[in-house]
N, CA, C and O atoms as CSV, one atom per row, in Angstrom:
chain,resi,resn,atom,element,x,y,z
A,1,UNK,N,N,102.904,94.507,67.799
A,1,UNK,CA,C,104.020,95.424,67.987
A,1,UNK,C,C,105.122,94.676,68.733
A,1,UNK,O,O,104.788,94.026,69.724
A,2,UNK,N,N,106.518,94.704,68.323
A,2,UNK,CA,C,107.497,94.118,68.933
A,2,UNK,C,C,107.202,95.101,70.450
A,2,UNK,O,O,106.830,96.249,70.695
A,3,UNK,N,N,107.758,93.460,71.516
A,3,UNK,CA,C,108.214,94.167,72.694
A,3,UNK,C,C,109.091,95.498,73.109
A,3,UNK,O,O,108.847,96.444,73.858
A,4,UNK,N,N,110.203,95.152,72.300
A,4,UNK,CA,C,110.887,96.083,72.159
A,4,UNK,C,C,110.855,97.582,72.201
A,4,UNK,O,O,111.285,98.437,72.975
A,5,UNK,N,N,110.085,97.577,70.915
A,5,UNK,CA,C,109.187,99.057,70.342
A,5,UNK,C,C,108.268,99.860,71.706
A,5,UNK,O,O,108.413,101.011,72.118
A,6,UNK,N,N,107.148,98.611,72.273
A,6,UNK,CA,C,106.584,99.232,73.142
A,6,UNK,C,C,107.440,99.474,74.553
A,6,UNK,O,O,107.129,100.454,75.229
A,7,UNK,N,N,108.516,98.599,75.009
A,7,UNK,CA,C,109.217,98.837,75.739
A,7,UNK,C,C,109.891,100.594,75.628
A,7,UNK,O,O,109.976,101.315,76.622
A,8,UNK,N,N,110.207,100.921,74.573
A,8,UNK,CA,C,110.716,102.206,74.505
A,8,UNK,C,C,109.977,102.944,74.058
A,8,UNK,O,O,110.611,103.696,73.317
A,9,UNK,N,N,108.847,103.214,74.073
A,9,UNK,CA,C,107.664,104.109,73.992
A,9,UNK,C,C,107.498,104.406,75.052
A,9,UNK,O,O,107.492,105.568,75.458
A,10,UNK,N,N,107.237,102.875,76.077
A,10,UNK,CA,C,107.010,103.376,77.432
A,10,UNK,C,C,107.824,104.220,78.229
A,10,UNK,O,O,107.386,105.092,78.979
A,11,UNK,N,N,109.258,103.886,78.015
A,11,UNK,CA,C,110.332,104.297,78.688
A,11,UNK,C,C,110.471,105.835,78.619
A,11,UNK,O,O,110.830,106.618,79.498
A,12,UNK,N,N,109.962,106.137,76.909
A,12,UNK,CA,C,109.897,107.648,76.800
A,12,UNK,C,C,108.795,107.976,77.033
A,12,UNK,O,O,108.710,109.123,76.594
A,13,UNK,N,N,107.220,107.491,77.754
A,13,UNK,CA,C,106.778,108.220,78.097
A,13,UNK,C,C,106.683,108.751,79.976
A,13,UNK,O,O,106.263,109.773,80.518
A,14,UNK,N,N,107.207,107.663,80.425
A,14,UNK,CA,C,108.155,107.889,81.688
A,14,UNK,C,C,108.690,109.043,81.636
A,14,UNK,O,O,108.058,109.935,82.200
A,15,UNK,N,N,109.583,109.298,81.176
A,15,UNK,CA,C,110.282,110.348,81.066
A,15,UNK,C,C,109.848,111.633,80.334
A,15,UNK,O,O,110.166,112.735,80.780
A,16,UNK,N,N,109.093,111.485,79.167
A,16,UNK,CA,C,108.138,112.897,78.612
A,16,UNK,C,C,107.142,113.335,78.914
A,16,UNK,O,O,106.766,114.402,78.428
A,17,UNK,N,N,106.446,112.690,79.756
A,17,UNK,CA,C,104.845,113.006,79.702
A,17,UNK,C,C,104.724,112.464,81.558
A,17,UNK,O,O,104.041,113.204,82.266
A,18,UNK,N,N,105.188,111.593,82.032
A,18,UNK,CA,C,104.380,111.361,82.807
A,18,UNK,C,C,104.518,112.325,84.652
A,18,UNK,O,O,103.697,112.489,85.555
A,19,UNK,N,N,105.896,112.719,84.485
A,19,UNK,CA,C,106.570,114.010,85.686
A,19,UNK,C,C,106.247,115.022,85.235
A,19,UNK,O,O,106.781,115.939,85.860
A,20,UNK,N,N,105.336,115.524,84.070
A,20,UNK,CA,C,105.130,116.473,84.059
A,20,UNK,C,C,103.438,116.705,84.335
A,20,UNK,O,O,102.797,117.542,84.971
A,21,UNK,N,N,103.100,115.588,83.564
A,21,UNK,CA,C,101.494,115.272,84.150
A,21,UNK,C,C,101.342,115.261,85.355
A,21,UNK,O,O,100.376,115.930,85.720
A,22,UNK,N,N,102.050,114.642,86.344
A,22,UNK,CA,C,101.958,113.891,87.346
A,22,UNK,C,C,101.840,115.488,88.372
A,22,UNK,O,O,101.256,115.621,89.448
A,23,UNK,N,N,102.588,116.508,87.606
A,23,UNK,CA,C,102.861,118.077,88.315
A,23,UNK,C,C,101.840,119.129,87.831
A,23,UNK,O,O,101.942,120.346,87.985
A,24,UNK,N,N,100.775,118.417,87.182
A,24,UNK,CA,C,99.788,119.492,86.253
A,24,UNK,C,C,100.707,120.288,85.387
A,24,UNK,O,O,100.684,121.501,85.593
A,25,UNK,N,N,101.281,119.974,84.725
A,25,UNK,CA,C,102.281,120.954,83.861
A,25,UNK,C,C,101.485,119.721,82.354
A,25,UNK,O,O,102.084,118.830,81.752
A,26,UNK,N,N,100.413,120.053,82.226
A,26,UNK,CA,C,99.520,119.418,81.031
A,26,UNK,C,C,100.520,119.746,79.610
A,26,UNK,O,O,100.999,118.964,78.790
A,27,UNK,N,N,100.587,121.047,79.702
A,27,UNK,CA,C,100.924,121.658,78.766
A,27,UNK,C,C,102.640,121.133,78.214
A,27,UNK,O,O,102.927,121.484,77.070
A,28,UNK,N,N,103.359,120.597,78.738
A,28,UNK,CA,C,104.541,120.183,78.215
A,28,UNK,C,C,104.491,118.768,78.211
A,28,UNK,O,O,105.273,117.995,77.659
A,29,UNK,N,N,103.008,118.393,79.208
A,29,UNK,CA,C,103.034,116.562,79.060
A,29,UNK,C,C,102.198,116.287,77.817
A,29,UNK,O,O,102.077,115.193,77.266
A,30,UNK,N,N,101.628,117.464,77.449
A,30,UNK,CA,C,100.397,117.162,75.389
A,30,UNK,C,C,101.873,117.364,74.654
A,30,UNK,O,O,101.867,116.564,73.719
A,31,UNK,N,N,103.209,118.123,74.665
A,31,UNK,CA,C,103.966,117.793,73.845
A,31,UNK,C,C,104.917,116.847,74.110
A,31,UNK,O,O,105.498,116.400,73.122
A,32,UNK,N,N,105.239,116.411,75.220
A,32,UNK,CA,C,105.787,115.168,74.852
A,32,UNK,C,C,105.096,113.669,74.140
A,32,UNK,O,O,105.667,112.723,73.597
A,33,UNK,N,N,103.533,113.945,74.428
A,33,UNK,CA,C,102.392,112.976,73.643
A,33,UNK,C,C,102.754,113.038,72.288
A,33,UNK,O,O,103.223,112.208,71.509
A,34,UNK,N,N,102.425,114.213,72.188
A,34,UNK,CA,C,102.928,114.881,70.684
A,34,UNK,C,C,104.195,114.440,69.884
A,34,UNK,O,O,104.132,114.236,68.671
A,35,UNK,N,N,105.244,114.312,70.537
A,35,UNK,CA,C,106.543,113.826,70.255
A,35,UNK,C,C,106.310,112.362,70.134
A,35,UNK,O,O,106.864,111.903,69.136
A,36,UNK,N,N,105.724,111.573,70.776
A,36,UNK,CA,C,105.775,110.012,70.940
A,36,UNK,C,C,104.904,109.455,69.799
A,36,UNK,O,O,105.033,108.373,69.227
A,37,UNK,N,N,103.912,110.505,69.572
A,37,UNK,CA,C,102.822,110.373,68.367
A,37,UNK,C,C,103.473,110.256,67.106
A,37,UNK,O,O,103.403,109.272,66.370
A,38,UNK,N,N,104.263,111.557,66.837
A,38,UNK,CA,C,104.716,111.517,65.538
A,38,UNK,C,C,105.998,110.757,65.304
A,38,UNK,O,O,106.366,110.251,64.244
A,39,UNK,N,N,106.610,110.760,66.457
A,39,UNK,CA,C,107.835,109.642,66.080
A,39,UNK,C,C,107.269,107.916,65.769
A,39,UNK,O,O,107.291,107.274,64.719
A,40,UNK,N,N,106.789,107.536,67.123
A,40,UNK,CA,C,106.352,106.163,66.596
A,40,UNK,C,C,104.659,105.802,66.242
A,40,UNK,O,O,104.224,104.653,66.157
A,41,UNK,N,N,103.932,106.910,66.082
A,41,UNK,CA,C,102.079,106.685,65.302
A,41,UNK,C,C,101.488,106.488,66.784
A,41,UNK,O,O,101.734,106.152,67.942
A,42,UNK,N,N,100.539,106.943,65.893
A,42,UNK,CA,C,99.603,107.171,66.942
A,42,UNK,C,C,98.900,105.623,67.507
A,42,UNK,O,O,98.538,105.512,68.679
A,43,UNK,N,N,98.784,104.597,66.615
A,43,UNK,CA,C,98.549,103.545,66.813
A,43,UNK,C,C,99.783,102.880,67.750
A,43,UNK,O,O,99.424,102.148,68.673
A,44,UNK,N,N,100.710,103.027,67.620
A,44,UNK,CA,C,101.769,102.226,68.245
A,44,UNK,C,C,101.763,102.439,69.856
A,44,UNK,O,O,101.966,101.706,70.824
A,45,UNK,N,N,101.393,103.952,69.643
A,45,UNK,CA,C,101.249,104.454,70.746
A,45,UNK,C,C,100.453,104.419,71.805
A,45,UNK,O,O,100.604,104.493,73.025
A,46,UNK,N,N,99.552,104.285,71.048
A,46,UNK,CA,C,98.085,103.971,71.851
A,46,UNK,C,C,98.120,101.955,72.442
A,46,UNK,O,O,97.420,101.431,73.310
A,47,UNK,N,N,98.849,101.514,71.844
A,47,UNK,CA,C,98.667,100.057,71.745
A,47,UNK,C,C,99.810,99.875,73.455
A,47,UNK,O,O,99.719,99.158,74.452
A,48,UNK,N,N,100.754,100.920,73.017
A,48,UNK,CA,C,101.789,100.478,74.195
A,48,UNK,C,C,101.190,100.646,75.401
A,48,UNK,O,O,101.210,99.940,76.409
A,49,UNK,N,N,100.386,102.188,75.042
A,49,UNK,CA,C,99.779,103.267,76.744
A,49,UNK,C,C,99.305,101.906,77.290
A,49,UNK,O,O,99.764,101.443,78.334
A,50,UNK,N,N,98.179,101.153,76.393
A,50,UNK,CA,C,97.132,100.073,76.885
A,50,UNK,C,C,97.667,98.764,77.318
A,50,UNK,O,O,96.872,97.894,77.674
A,51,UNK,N,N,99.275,98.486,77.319
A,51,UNK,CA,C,99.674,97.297,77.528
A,51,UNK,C,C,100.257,97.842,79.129
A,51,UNK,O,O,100.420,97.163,80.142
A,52,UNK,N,N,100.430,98.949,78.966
A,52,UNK,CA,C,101.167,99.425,80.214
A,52,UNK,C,C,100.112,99.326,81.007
A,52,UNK,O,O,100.065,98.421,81.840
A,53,UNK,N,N,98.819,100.492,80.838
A,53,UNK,CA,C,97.900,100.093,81.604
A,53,UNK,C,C,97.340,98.888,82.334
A,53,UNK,O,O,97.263,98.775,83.557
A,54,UNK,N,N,97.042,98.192,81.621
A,54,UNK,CA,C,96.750,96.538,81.654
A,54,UNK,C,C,97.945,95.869,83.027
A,54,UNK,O,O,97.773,95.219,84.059
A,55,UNK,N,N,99.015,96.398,82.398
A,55,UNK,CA,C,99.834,95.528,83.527
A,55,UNK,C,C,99.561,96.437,84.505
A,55,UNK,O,O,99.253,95.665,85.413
A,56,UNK,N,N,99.427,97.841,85.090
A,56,UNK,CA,C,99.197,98.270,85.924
A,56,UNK,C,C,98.089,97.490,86.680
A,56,UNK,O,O,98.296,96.952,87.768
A,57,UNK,N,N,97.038,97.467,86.107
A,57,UNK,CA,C,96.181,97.342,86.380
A,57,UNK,C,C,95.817,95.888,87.304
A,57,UNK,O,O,94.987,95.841,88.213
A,58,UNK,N,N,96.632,94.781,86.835
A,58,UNK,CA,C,97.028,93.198,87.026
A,58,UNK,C,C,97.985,93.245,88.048
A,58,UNK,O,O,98.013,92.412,88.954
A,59,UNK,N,N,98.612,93.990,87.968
A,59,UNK,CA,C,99.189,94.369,89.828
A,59,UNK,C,C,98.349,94.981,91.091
A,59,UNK,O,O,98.762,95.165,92.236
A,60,UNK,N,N,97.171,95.219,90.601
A,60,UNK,CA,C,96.121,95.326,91.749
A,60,UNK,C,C,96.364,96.871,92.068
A,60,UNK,O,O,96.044,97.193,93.212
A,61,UNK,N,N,96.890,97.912,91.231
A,61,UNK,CA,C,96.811,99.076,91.590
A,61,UNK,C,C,95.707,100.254,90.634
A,61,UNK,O,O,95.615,101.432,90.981
């Protein structure tokens, strides 16, 4: 997957999913999932969550 692509997956899930998760408001953070799913696949999607993770993760948090 271009950088790019996952760069702005992430960026929108910053902003769709993760202030609302972050507030238990589940229910508007499964449709912004929802939104990120069908716009860029579910694969793309899943590939970005796991690159993000990963770097989280390599920062020791």
């Amino acid at each position: 997957m271009p950088q790019n692509l996952n760069d702005q997956i992430i960026s929108e899930y910053q902003t769709l999913v993760e202030p609302y998760a972050a507030r238990g408001r589940r229910d508007i953070a499964n449709n912004g999932l929802a939104h990120l799913i069908a716009t860029y696949g579910a694969q793309n999607v899943r590939n970005a969550l796991a690159g993000h993770v990963a770097s989280y993760e390599a920062l020791g948090h």
